[in-house]
C-alpha positions as CSV (number, residue, x, y, z in Angstrom):
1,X,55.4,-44.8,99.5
2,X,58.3,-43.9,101.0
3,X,61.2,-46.9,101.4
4,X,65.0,-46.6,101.4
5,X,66.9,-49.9,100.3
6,X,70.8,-50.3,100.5
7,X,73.4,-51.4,98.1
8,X,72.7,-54.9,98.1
9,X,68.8,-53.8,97.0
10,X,67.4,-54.9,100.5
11,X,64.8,-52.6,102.1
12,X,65.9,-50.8,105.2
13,X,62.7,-48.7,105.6
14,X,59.2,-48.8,104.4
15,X,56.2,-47.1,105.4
16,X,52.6,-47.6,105.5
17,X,51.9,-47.1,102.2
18,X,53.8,-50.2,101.0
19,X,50.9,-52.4,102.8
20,X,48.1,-50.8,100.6
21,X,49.9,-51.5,97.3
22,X,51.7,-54.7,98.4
23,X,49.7,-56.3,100.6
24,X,52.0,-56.8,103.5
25,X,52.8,-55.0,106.9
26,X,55.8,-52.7,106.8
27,X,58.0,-55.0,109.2
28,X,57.6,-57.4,106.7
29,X,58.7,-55.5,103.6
30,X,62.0,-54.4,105.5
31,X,65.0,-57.0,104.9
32,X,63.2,-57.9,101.2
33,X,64.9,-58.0,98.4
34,X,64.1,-55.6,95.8
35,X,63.5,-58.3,93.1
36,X,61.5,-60.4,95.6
37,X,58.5,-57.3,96.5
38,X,57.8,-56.3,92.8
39,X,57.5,-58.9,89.9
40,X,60.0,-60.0,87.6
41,X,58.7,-57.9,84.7
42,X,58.7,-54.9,87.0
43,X,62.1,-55.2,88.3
44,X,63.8,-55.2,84.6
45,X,61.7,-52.1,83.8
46,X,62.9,-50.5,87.3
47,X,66.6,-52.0,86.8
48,X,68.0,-49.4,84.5
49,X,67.2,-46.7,87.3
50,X,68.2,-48.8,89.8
51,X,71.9,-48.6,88.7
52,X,71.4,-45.0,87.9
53,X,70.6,-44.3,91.0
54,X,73.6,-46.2,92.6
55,X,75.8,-44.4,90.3
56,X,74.6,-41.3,91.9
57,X,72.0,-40.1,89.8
58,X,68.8,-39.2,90.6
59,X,65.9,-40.9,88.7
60,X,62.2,-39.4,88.5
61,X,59.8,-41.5,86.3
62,X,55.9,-42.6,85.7
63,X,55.1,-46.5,86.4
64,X,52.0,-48.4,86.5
65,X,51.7,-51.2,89.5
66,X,49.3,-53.9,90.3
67,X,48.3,-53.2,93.7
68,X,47.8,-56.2,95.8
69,X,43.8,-55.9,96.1
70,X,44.0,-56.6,91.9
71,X,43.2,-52.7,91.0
72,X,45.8,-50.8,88.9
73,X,47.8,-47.6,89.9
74,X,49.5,-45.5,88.8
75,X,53.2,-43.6,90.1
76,X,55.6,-40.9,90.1
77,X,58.6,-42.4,91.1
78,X,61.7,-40.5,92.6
79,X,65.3,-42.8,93.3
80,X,67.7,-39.8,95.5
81,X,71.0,-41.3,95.9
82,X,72.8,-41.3,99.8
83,X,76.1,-40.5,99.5
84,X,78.8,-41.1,102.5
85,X,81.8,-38.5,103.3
86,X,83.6,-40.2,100.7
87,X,81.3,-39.9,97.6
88,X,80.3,-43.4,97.1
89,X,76.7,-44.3,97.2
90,X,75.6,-46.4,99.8
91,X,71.9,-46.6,98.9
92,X,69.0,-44.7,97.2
93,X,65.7,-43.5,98.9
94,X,62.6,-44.0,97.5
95,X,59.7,-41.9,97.5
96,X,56.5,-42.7,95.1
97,X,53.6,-40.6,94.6
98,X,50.1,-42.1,93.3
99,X,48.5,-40.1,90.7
100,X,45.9,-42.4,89.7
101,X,43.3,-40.0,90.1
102,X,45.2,-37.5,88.1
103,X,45.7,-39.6,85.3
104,X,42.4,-40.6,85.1
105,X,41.9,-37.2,84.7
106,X,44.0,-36.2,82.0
107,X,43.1,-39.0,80.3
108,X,39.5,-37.6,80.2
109,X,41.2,-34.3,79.4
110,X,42.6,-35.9,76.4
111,X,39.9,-37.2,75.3
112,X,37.9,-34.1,75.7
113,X,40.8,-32.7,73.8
114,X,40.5,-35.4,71.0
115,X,36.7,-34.3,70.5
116,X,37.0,-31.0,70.9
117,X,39.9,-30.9,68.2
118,X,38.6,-33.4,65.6
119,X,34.4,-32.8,66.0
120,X,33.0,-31.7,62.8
121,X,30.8,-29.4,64.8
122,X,32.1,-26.0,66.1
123,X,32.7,-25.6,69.5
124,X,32.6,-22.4,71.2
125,X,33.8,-21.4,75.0
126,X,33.5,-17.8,76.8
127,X,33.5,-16.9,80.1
128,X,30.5,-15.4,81.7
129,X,31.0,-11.9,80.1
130,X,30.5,-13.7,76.9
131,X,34.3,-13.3,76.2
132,X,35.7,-16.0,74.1
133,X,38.1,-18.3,75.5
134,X,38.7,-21.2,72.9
135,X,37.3,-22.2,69.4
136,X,38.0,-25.8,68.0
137,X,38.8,-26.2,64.1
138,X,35.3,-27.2,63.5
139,X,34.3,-23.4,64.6
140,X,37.3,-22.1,62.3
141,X,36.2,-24.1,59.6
142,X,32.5,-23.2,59.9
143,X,33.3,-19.4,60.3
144,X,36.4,-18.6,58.6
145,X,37.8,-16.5,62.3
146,X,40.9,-18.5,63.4
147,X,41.8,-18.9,67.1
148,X,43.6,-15.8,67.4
149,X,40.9,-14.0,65.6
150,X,38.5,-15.2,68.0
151,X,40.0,-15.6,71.5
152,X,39.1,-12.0,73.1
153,X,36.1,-11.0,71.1
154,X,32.8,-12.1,71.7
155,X,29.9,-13.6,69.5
156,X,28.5,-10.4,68.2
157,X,31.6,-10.9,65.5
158,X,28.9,-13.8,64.1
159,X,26.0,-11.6,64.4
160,X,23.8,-11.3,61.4
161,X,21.5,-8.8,61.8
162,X,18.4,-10.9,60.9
163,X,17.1,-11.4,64.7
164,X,15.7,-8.9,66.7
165,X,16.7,-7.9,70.0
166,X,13.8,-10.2,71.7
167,X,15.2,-13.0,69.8
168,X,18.5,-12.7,72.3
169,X,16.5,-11.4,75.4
170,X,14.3,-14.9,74.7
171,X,17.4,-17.1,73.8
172,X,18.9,-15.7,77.0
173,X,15.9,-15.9,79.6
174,X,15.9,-19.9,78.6
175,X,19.5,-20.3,79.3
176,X,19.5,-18.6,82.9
177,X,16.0,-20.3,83.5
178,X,17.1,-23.8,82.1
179,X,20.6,-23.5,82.1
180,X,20.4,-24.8,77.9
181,X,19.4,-23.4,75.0
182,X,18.7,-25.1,72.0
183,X,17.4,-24.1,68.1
184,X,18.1,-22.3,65.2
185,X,19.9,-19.2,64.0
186,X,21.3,-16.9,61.6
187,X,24.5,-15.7,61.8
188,X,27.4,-14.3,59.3
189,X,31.1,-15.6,58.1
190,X,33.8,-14.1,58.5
191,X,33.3,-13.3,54.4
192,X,29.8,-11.8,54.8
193,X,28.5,-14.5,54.0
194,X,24.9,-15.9,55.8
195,X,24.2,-19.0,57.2
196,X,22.1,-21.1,59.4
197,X,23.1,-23.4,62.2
198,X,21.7,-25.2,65.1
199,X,23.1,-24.7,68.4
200,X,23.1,-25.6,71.6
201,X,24.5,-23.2,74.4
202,X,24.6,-25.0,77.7
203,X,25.7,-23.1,81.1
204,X,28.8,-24.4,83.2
205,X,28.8,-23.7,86.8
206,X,31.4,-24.0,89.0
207,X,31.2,-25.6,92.6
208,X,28.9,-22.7,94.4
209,X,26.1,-23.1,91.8
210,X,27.3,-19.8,89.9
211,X,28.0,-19.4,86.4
212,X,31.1,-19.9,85.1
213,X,31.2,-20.4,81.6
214,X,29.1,-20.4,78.3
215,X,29.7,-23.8,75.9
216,X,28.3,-23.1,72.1
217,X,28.1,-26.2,69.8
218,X,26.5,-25.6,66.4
219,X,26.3,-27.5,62.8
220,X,26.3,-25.2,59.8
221,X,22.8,-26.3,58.2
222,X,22.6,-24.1,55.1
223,X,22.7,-26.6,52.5
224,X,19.8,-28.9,54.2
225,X,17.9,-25.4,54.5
226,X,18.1,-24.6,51.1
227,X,17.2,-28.2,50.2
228,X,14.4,-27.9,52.2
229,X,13.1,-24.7,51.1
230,X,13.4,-25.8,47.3
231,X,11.6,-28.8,47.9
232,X,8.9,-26.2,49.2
233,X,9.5,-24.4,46.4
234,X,8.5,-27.3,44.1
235,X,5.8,-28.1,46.0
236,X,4.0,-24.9,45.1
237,X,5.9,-23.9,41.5
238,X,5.5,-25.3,38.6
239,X,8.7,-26.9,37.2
240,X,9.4,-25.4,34.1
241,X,8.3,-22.1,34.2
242,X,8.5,-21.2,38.0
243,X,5.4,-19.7,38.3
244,X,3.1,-20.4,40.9
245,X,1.3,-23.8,40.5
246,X,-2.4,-24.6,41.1
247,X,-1.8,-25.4,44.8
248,X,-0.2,-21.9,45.3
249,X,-2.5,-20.1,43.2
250,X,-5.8,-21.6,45.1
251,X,-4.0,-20.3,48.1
252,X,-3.9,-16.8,46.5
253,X,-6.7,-16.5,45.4
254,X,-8.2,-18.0,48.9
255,X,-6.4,-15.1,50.4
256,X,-7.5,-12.5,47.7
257,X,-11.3,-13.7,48.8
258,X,-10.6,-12.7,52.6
259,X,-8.6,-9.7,52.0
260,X,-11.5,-8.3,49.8
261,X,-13.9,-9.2,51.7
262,X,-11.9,-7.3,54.9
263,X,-11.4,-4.2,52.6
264,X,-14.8,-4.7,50.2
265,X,-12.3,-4.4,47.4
266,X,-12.7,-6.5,44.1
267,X,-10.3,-8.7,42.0
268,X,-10.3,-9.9,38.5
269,X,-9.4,-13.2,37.5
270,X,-7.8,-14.1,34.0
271,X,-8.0,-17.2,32.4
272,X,-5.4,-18.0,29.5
273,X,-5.1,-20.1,26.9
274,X,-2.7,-19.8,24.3
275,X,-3.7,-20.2,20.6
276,X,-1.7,-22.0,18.0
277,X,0.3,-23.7,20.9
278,X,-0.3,-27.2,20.1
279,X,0.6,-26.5,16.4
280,X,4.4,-25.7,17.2
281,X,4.8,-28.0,19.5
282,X,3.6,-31.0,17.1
283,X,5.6,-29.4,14.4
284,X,8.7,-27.8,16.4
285,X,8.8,-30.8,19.5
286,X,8.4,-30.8,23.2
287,X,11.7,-29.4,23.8
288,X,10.9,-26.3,21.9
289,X,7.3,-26.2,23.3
290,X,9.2,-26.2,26.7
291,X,11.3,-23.0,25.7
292,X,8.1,-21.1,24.3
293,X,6.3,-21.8,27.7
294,X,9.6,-20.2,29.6
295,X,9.6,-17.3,26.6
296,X,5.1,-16.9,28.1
297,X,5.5,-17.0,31.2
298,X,8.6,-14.4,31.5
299,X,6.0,-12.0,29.2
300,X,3.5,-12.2,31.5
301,X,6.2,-11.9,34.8
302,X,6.7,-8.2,33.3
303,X,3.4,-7.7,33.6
304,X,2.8,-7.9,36.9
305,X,2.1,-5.8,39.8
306,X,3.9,-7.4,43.4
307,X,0.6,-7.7,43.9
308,X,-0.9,-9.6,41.4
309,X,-0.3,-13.3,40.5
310,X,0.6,-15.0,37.0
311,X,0.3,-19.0,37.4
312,X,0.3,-22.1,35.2
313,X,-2.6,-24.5,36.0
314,X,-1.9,-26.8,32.7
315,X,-0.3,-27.4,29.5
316,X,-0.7,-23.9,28.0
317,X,-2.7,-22.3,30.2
318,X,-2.2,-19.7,32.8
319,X,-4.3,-17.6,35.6
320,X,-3.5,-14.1,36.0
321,X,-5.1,-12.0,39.5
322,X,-5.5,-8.5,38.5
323,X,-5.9,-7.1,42.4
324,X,-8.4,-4.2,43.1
325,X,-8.3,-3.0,39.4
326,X,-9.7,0.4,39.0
327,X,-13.1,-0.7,36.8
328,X,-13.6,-3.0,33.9
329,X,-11.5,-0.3,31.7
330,X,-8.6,-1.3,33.6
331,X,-8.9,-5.2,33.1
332,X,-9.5,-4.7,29.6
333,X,-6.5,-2.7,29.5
334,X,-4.8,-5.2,31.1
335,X,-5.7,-7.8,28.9
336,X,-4.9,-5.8,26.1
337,X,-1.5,-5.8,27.0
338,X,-1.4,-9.6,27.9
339,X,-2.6,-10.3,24.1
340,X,-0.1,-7.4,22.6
341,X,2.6,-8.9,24.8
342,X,1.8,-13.1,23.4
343,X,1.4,-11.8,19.8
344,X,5.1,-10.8,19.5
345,X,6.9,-12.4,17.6
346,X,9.2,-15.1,19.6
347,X,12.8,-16.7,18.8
348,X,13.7,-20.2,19.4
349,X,16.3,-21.5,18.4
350,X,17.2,-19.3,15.3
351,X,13.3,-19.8,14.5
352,X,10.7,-17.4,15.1
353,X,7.0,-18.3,15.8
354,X,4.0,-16.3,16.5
355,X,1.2,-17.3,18.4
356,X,-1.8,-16.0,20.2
357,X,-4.0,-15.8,23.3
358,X,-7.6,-16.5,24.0
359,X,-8.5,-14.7,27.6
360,X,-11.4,-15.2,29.7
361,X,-12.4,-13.2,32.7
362,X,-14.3,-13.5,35.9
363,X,-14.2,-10.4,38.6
364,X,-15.0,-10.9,42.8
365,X,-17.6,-11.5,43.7
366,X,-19.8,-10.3,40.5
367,X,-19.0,-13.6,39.1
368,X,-18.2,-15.7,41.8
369,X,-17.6,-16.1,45.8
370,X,-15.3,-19.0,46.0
371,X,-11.8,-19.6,44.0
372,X,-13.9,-22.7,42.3
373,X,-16.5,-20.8,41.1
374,X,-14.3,-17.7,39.8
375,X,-11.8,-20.2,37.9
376,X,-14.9,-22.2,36.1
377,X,-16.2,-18.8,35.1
378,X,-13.3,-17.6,33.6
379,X,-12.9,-20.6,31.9
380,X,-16.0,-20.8,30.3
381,X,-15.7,-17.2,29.3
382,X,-12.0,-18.0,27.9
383,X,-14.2,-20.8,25.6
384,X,-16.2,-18.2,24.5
385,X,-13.5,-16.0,23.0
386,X,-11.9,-19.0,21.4
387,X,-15.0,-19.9,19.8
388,X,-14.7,-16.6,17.8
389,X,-11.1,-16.7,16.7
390,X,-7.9,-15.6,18.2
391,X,-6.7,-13.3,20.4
392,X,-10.0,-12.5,21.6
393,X,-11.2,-11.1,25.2
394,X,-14.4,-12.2,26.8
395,X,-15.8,-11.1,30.3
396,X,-18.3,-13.9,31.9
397,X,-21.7,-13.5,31.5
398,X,-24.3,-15.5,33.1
399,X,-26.4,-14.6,30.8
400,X,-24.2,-16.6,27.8
């Protein structure tokens, strides 16, 4: 809008653009009073600037109007005082710009800004180099790299060395393809430290269709990770020795079955039972019985090959896969060492107990073809040595 108004606050000139906002030809804004186009409210905001202006200072300011169609809008205003030959002001001209569009805009700007500053998730922007251009706190915080740490680098400072180079070349032929990605991935702290996050990378292109930047959000997911895997973990461990439980160990052994069959190798299984168990625990209490079952099942840990498996499958009783032993010399040998290693002497406490083992042993496939089979077997040969006193070995026998 573009007016001029005299002393006396009457219009002398207005242009188009004073119809559109208030809804009345030019001819008949000219001669108006000031305080008669806008509002009352408006003309006491406007009225400091308005002697300002006739004091021969210029006055630039933002306003918001009521156009006449109801909308809102939004100005730059500019007050330039005419002077005449002697210095005194004889009126002002106006000129008012409409940035309506442009405050619309910043105010999505700031809201942008407000999410991109106060997300909990970390933001990441580079250009399509893959150079970084801004970070939000949430990336800082996630990270440990500030903003100056980041800006100029790239994301290979977050790299963590636990995905191939297909990983990228797949993450990267989704992006182009789809112009998103979206999953999981490692990557590592600024102290070392690993972690997993979920992330989205979306591209930005600009008004031909070509890329023009990259936009990373991620959430640090470690902690529900690790939740997750240790509620895997209990799923297939037995709470309070660790070892495998029965559902892991019918896995194993499952697996053991195929894998010998593939390499017609051979297995033993062991089947334990510890002798004078029930004993302490009655006399000692649970809690000690607890502590003796950790004191077991570490004995038997040391015994094991990586691949072999010790397990708890009840109270006091534990399964132990010998793989591809080298003859029935090297079971017994084996078990041997189980019953030498359970008949030292164990501390508790400040008390020291002594019990035994009674071990029972089926081998693939002489005594068995199926994990069912080989674990009654074992069992019943287990019986057989505890029928004839402690610490006693006993290889099935279909026979007996």
């Amino acid at each position: 809008m573009m007016g001029y108004w005299d002393r006396d606050l009457r219009c002398r000139y207005a242009n188009n653009a004073f119809s559109e906002w208030f809804g009345m030809p030019p001819e008949d804004v000219i001669g108006i009073r000031f305080q008669d186009l806008v509002s009352e409210q408006l003309y006491a905001m406007n009225e400091p600037h308005i002697r300002a202006v006739l004091a021969g200072e210029p006055q630039r300011f933002e306003r918001t109007l009521n156009k006449a169609d109801g909308s809102v809008g939004h100005i730059i205003g500019n007050y330039i005082p005419d002077f005449e030959a002697d210095g005194t002001v004889q009126g002002f001209s106006i000129q008012a710009s409409e940035i309506t569009v442009l405050k619309e805009v910043e105010a999505k700007l700031k809201l942008a800004a407000c999410v991109f500053d106060n997300t909990l998730d970390g933001v990441l922007i580079t250009d399509v180099n893959g150079v970084i251009l801004s970070v939000n706190p949430g990336f800082v915080e996630i990270t440990g790299y500030t903003l100056e740490e980041s800006v100029g680098q790239t994301p290979r400072i977050l790299h963590s060395d636990r995905h191939d180079q297909a990983f990228y070349e797949s993450m990267w032929e989704e992006i182009n393809a789809k112009g998103r990605w979206h999953g999981e991935i490692w990557n590592r702290r600024k102290d070392g430290e690993l972690y997993l996050q979920r992330m989205t990378i979306s591209m930005v292109l600009d008004d031909a269709g070509e890329p023009m930047r990259y936009v990373s959000v991620f959430s640090d997911i470690t902690a529900l990770w690790q939740k997750d895997e240790h509620i895997r973990h209990l799923a297939f461990h037995d709470a309070l020795t660790d070892l495998p439980n029965r559902t892991l160990l019918m896995d194993r052994i499952n697996q053991q079955i195929l894998h010998a069959n593939r390499e017609e190798s051979h297995f033993a299984l062991m089947f334990l039972d510890l002798d004078g168990f029930k004993l302490v625990n009655d006399q000692l209490g649970h809690k000690f019985g607890d502590d003796l079952l950790k004191d077991v099942a570490k004995r038997l840990l040391a015994l094991v090959r990586s691949s072999d498996t010790i397990a708890r499958v009840g109270g006091d009783e534990f399964i132990f896969l010998l793989n591809n032993p080298r003859g029935r010399d090297e079971i017994t040998e084996v078990a041997n060492r189980i019953v030498a290693s359970i008949n030292e002497p164990i501390e508790i406490l400040g008390v020291v107990v002594q019990i035994g083992v009674s071990l029972g042993i089926a081998t693939f496939p002489a005594d068995g073809d199926s994990s069912s089979d080989l674990i009654i077997n074992a069992d019943s040969a287990m019986y057989a040595a505890k029928s004839v006193g402690k610490n006693n070995i006993r290889f099935f026998s279909a026979e007996h």
